[in-house]
N, C-alpha and C positions, 0 to 999 in steps of 0.2 A: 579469743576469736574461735567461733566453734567452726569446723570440717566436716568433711564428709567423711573423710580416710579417720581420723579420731573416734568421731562417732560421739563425741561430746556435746553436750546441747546447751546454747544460751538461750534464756527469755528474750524473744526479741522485745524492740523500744516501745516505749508508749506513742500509741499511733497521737498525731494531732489531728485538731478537729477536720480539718480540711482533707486530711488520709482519711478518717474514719467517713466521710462523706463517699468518698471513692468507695473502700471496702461493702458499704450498706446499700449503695449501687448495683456493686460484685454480686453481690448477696441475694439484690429482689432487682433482676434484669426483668422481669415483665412488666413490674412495677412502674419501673424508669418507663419502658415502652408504652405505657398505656399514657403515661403522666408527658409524653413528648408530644405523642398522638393528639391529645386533650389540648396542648399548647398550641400544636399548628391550628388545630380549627378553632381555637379562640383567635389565634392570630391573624386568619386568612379572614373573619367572620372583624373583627374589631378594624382589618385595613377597610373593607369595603364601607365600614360603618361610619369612619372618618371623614367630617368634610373637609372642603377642598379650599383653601382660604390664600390669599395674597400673601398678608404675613399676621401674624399675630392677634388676636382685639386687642385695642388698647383703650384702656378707658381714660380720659381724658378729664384731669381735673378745673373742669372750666365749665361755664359756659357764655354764649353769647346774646345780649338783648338787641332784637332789632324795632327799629322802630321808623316807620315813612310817612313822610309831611310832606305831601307832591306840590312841585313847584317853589320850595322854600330852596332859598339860596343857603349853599356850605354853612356862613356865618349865623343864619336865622335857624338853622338846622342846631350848630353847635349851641346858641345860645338859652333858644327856648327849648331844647327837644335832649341835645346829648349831656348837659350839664345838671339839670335836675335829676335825670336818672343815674349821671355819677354819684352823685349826690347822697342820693338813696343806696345803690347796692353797697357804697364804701360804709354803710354803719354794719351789713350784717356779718355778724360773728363768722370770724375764720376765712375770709374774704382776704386775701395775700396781698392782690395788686388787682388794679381796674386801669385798662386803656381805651380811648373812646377816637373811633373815626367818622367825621360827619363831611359829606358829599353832598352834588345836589340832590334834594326831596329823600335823604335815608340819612338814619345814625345806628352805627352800630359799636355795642359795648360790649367787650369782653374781660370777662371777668372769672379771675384764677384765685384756685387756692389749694394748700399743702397738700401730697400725696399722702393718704392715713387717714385725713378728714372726711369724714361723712357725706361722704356726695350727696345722699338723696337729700339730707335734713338741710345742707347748702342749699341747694337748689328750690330745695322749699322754702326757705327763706327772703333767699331773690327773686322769685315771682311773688312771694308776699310782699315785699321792698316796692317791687315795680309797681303794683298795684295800687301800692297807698300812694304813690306818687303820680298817678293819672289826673289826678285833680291837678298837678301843677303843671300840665303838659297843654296842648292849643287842644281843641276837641275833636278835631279830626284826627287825633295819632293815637293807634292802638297798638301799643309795644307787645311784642309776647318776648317769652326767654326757651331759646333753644338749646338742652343741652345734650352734645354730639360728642360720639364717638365715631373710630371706623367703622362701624354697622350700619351707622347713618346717610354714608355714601352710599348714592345709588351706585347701585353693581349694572345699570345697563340705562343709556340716555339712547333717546332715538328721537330725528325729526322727521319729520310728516309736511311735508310739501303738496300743494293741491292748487287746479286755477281759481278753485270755490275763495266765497270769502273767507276770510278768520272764525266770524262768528257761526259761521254753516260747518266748514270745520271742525271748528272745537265742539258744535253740539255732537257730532257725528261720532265723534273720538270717544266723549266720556258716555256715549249711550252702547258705544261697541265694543271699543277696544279697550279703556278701561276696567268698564263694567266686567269685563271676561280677564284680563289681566290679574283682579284683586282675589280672581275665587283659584286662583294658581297656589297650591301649596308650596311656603314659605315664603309671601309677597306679603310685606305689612303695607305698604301703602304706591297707591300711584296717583301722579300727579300731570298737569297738563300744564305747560309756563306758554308763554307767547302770545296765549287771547287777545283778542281785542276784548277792550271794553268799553260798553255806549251809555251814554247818558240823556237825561231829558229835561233839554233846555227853554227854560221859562222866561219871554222877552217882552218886558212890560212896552206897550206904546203909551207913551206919556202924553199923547192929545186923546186918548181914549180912557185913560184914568181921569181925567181931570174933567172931562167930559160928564163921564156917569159919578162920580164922584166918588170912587174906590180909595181906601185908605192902600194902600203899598205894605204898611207896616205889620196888617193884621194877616198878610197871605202866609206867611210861616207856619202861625196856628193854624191857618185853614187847611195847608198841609198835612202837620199833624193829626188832626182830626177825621180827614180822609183816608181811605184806603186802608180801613183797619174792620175789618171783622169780627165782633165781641160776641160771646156766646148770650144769650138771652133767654136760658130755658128750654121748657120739653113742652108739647104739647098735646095730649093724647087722643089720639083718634083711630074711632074703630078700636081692633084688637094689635096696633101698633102705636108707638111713641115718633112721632116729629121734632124735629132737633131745633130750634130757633136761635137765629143769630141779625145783630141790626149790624147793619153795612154791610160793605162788601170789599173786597179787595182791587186794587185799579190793574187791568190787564195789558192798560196801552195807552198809547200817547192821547190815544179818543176820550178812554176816560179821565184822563189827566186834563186836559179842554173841556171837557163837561162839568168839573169843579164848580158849584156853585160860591161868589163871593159877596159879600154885603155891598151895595151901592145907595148914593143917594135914595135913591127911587125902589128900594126892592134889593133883589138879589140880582147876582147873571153870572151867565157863565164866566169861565175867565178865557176863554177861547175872543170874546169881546173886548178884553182890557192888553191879550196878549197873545205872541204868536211861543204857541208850542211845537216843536219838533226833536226828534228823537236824530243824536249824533253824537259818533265816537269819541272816547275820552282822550284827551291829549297827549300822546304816545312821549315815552318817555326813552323805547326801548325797540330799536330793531333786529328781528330774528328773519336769519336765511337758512337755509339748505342747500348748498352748492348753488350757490346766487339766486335761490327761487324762496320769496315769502314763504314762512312755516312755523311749524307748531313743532314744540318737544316733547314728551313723554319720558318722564323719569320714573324709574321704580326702581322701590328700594325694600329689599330681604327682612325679615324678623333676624333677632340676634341667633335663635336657633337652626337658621335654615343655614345648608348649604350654597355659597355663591353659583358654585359651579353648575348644580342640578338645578336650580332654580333660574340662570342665564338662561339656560338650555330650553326649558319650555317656557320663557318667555318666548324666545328666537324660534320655537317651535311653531307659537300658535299667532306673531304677528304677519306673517303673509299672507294670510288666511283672512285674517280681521283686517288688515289694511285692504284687501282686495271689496269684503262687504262692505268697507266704508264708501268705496266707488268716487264717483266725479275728478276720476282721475289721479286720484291722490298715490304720491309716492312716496319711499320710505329709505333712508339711509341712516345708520350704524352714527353715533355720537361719540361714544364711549359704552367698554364694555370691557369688567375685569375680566370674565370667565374664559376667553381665549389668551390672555397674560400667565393668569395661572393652570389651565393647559397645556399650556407650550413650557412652563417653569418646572412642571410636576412631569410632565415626557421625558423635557431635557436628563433631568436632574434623573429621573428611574430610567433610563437611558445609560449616563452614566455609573450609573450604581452597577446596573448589569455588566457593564462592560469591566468596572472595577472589581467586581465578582471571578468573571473569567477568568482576569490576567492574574488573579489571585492563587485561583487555582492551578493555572498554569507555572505558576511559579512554585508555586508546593509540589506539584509533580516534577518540575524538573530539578529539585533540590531531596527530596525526598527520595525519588525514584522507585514509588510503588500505587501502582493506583489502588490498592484497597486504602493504604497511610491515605492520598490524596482524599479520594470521595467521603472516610472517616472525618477527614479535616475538614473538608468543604462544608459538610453537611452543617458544621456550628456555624457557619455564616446565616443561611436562611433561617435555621433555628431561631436564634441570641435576636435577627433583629424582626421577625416573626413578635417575641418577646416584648421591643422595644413597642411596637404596638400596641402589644394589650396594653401597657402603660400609658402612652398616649391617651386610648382609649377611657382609661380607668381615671385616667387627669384633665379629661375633657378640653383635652388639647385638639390643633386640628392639624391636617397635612399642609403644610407651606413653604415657602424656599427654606423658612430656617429650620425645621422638621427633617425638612426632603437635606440640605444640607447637615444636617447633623448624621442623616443615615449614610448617607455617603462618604464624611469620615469616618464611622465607625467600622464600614466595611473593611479598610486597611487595617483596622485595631482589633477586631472582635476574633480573627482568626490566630492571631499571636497565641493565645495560653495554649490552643487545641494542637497547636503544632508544637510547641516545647513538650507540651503531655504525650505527645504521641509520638516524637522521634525518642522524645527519651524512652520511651516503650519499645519502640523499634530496635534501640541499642541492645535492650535487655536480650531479647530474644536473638540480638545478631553473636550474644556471648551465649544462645543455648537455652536462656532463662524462657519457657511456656506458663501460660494459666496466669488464675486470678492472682496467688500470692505475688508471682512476678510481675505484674498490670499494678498490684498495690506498691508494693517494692516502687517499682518505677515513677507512680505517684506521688510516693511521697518525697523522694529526692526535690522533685521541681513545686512540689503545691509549695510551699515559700515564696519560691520566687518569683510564681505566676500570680499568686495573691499579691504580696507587696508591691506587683509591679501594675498589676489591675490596680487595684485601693491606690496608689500614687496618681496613676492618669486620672481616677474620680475627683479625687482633691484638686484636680487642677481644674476639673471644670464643674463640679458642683456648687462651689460658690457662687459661679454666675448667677444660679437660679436664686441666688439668697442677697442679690442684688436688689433693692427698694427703688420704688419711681418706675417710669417709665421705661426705661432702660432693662428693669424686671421682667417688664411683662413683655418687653419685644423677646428678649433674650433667655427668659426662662424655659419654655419651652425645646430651645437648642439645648439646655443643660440637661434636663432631664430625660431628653431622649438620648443623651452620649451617654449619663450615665447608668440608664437601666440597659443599656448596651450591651456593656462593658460589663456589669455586674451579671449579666444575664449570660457572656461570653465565660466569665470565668464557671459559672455555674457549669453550664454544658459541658466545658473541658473538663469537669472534677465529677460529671458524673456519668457525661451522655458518651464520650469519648470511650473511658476505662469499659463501658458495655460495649460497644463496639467493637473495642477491640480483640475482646473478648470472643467476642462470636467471629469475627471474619478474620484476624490475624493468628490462629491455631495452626501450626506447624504440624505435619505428619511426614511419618516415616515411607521408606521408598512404597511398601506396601500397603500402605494407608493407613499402618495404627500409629498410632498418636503416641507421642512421646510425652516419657515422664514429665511432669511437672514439678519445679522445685516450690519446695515448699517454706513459707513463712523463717521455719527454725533452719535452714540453710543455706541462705543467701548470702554464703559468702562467696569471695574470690573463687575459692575454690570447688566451690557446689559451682560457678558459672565455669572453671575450668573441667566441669566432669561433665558438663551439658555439652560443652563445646568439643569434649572427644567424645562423644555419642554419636554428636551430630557429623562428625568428622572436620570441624571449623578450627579455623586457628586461634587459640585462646586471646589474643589481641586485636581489633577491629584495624582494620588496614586502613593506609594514609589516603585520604580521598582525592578530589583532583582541584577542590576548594581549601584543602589545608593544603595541597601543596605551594597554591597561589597567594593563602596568608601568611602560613608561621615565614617564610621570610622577609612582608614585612611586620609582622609581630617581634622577631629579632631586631630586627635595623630600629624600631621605636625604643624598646627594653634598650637596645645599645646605646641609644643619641637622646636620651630624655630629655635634657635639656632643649634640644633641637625641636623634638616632639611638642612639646608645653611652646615653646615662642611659635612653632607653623601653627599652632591652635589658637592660641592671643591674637595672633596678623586674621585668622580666620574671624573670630569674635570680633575683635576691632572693626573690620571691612562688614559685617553684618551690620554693625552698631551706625556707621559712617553709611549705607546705604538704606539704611530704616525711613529718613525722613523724604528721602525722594518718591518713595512710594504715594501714588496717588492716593486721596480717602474721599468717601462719598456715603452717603446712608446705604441705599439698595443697586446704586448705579444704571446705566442705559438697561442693562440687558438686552438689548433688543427688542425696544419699547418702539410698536410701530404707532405710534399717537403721540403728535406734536400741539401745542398751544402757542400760539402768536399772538401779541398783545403790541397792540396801539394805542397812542396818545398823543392827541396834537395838544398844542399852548390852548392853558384856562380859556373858558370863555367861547370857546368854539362850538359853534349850536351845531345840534344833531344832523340836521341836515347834513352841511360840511363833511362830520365826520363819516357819514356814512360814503357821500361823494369818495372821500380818502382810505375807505376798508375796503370799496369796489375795486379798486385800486391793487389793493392784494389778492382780491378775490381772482381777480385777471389773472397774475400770475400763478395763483392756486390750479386755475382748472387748466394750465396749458403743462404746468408740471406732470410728467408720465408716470410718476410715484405716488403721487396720493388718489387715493380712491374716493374723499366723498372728506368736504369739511362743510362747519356750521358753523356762522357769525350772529354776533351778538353787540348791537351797537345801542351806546346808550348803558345807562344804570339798568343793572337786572337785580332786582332784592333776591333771589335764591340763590345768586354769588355770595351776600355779605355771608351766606353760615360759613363758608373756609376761608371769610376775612378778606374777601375781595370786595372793596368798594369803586365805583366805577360810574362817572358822571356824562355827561352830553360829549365829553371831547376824548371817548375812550370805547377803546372797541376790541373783542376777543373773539378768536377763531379755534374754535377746536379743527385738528386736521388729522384725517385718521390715513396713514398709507399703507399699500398695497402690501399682501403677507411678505417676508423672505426680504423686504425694502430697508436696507440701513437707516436708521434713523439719523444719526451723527451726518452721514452722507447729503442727505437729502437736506438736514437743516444748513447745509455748509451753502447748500444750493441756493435755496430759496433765501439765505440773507445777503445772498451774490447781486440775484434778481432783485431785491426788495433795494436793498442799495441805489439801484440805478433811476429810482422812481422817485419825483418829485410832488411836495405836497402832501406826503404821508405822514407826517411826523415822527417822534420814534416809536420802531419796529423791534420788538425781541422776539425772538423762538427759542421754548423750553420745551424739554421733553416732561412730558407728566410722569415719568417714572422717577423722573431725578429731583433731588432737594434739596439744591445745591445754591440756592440764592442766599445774600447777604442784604439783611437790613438792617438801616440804621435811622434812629429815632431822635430826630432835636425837639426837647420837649422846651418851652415859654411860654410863661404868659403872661406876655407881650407880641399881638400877633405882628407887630412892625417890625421887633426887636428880631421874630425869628424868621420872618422875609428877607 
């Protein structure tokens, strides 16, 4: 052992990597400062750059074929329409399982396969599949294949109520508010559901065919042959070219009447053999807005855009455009992620703040130094400063699982900075000043700050090495804990030891600065000639935290066996209270957006059902919590993409309530009221945040056997 009093010198030890990381710190403190500097403004520059997202993309290995045959019954649906095209997707290669739901006038096919599998060349596949298969389908059904991710959801529905008709309406919308909605950066597409649509009905008078002596059978070609336009050449005149085309296109019900058709005697019109008139198509599907006729408007984000920034100037510029659309038309809120994950991303950096403070609050009151504190504190902002540019750099986005992974990292990331820097503190409370002492003290704890960092990664870096879906929800929480965490140990091995460097130098009553022990004599007794320098007692005094543990650290050392069984009854009692714990995917959170769904018995025509959604709608608008819902009765094909199939005797209500409004609360409410009400059939309320339903599938075929 070398002294001071001897004067003998040992080689000190071989520094390890993690000392020598400190030391070269010691060595180039500007270095460090510029290279910390350069981190915050990556980091400050990489959070703003981050979008703001619900949870995760997930891409989704499936997809689904839809296909409508209006007016075909469930059974005429499955036989000609959902059966061929099982048919077809079950031959193409790497195709896992195919399940097929047919309602009236829609089928829809969904169709899965392995995580790993080449999505695009699948999907390529299945719409080549579908396609050869339209020849065995009736000639009115054009299937397409949609395949959806969460990206695909619209991040913002709105209905549009007016006393105007549907069809004045909807022209109104896609010449206004569309048109300006799609030139919004980050909007891949907008859409307009609820139209009417008219048709133009030809009604032969059979004492007027028989009359002139019109064939019936030839009026199809005379359709065809009509109302088509064919180019016919150029024709030049003067010093310009004229464009020739034989026919013309039909603009209206006039020229559809003016049809010339073959007769006994000549031609004639068919305004002669039949009455034409123009009248809406046969509604399959009723849409309200807090009980007024409407139109919705759905848009939906590019994969690249941000939800949040791009919610925002939609909701910016629709006041403005519903107000030019005029004739009264009004506008209410459907669904909308971007105030879900605003309120998720406050909450959550909310908490983080407040875990921040009490963090430091607690390092000051255990430490009892605020230069030690603010040294500490500072590796928090740093380390997750850090876990951003990573985010960043892995083209992850901010989300609860993000926002919650910073927020435990916050209790974790300050651990190494504080064992590095009390243990620092000690050194100098025995006398020890300067960089060899800052190393000295480093290297005692870099062991145990590393193995104990590197253990918490191990526990959570595998998650991101997790395959399937579960991967991609959860990856992103792993890799933000642990560039954390690895970023925490960083700073305490390099950003700390400079710090302390500079604001923890002891001086004498005069100002100069006391010796520094140096490298070759850090022993005992070089801290006991620091400590009568300084005039300190060569032993660090009992604090008023050991005085309240070493008794019971003695009483465990004494009763070990006692110690080990109070620990087992502890374990045990954890193990015996695990399964009461509720589980849920994402849970309510404070999801102010409920969905009600009705269904009376098979069979029940639209009419009825709607009679029986009015019905809720009553008690919807007299409830003081919600703010504005929209019903939807009847099949809507733009349900089947999230597998909602929905026939004449079924009806859904989005219902959006008031900010700060329990949702749990409120639904407890309205299934109180809906209970009381007769001729409704049955009534569920689910929140849209929650996805917590159970289903279960009897497959036969036999459709008797499974009735």
């Amino acid at each position: 052992m070398s002294t001071l009093a001897s004067g003998s010198w040992v080689p000190p030890p071989r520094l390890a990597p993690v000392t020598r990381l400190a030391k070269l710190s010691l060595a180039n403190r500007t270095v460090v400062l510029l290279v910390c500097l350069i981190l915050v403004g990556l980091g400050l520059a990489a959070m703003r750059s981050l979008k703001q997202e619900l949870i995760p993309a997930i891409d989704t290995p499936a997809a689904t074929v839809i296909a409508i045959e209006p007016g075909a019954s469930p059974e005429v649906v499955e036989r000609a329409v959902s059966k061929p095209l099982e048919t077809a997707v079950k031959a193409v290669a790497g195709v896992s399982r195919v399940t097929s739901r047919s309602a009236s006038g829609i089928s829809t096919i969904r169709v899965e396969w392995d995580f790993g599998t080449d999505s695009e060349k699948v999907i390529s596949d299945v719409r080549s599949a579908v396609e050869s298969a339209r020849s065995t389908l009736p000639a009115d059904v054009s299937p397409r294949v949609v395949a959806g991710r969460f990206d695909d959801v619209p991040i913002t529905v709105v209905a549009v109520a007016s006393p105007e008709d549907k069809a004045t309406l909807s022209r109104k919308l896609k010449d206004v508010v569309v048109a300006k909605l799609k030139t919004i950066p980050g909007v891949r597409d907008v859409a307009v559901a609820g139209e009417e649509t008219r048709q133009v009905l030809v009604t032969l008078r059979p004492a007027d065919v028989d009359r002139l002596g019109v064939e019936p059978s030839t009026l199809p070609q005379v359709f065809a042959a009509n109302g088509i336009a064919v180019p016919a050449g150029s024709i030049p005149q003067g010093g310009s070219t004229l464009d020739v085309q034989v026919g013309h296109t039909l603009a209206g019900v006039e020229d559809i009447a003016a049809i010339q058709v073959q007769a006994t005697d000549g031609p004639v019109a068919l305004r002669d053999v039949a009455d034409v008139a123009e009248a809406p198509v046969d509604t399959t599907t009723i849409s309200r807005s807090n009980g007024k006729p409407s139109l919705t408007i759905s848009v939906v984000k590019t994969a690249a855009g941000n939800t949040v920034s791009v919610s925002q100037a939609v909701r910016a510029e629709l006041p403005g455009l519903i107000a030019r659309v005029g004739g009264g038309a009004t506008m209410s809120t459907v669904f909308d992620q971007a105030p879900y994950i605003e309120d998720s991303v406050h909450d959550l950096s909310v908490e983080g703040l407040l875990g921040l403070v009490f963090a430091v609050l607690v390092i000051l009151l255990f430490l009892r130094s605020v230069r030690s504190t603010l040294i500490t504190a500072l590796s928090i902002p740093l380390s997750l400063l850090i876990a951003f540019i990573g985010l960043w750099i892995g083209g992850y986005t901010l989300n609860i699982l993000t926002l919650g992974a910073l927020t435990v990292a916050i209790g974790r990331v300050v651990d190494d900075s504080i064992v590095v820097i009390e243990n620092i503190k000690r050194h100098q409370g025995l006398g020890e000043f300067g960089p060899a002492s800052i190393v000295r003290a480093v290297r005692e704890v870099a062991g145990a700050v590393t193995s104990s960092t590197l253990t918490t990664v191990a526990v959570f870096l595998p998650i991101g090495l997790v395959s399937g879906q579960t991967g991609q929800l959860f990856r992103p929480f792993a890799v933000t804990v642990t560039v954390s965490l690895l970023a925490s140990l960083f700073v305490a091995l390099t950003v700390v030891p400079v710090l302390a460097s500079w604001f923890m130098r002891r001086r004498g009553v005069r100002g100069e600065a006391l010796p520094e022990a140096g490298a070759e004599n850090g022993s005992e007794a070089a801290g006991t000639a620091y400590a009568a320098y300084a005039g300190m007692p060569s032993a660090s005094p009992v604090t008023g935290l050991q005085r309240s543990y070493l008794p019971v650290l003695r009483w465990a050392l004494g009763h070990r066996l006692v110690t080990i069984g109070l620990a087992f009854v502890v374990f045990a009692g954890t193990l015996a209270l695990a399964p009461r714990i509720k589980t849920d995917f994402l849970g309510s959170a404070g999801a102010t957006t409920l969905r009600v769904t009705q269904e009376l018995p098979a069979g029940t025509a639209l009419g009825q059902t709607d009679v029986a959604a009015a019905q809720l709608e009553g008690v919807l608008g007299r409830d003081p919590a919600v703010a504005s819902f929209t019903t939807t009765v009847g099949g809507d094909p733009s349900r089947a993409l999230f597998g909602s199939v929905s026939g004449p005797n079924q009806a859904s209500i989005s219902v959006t309530l008031d900010s700060g409004a329990d949702g749990a609360v409120v639904s407890d409410r309205l299934r109180t009221a809906f209970a009381g009400l007769t001729g409704v059939g049955t009534v569920e309320i689910v929140s849209t945040q929650q996805n917590s339903d159970v289903a279960i599938v009897v497959e036969s075929p036999d459709a008797q056997a499974l009735q």
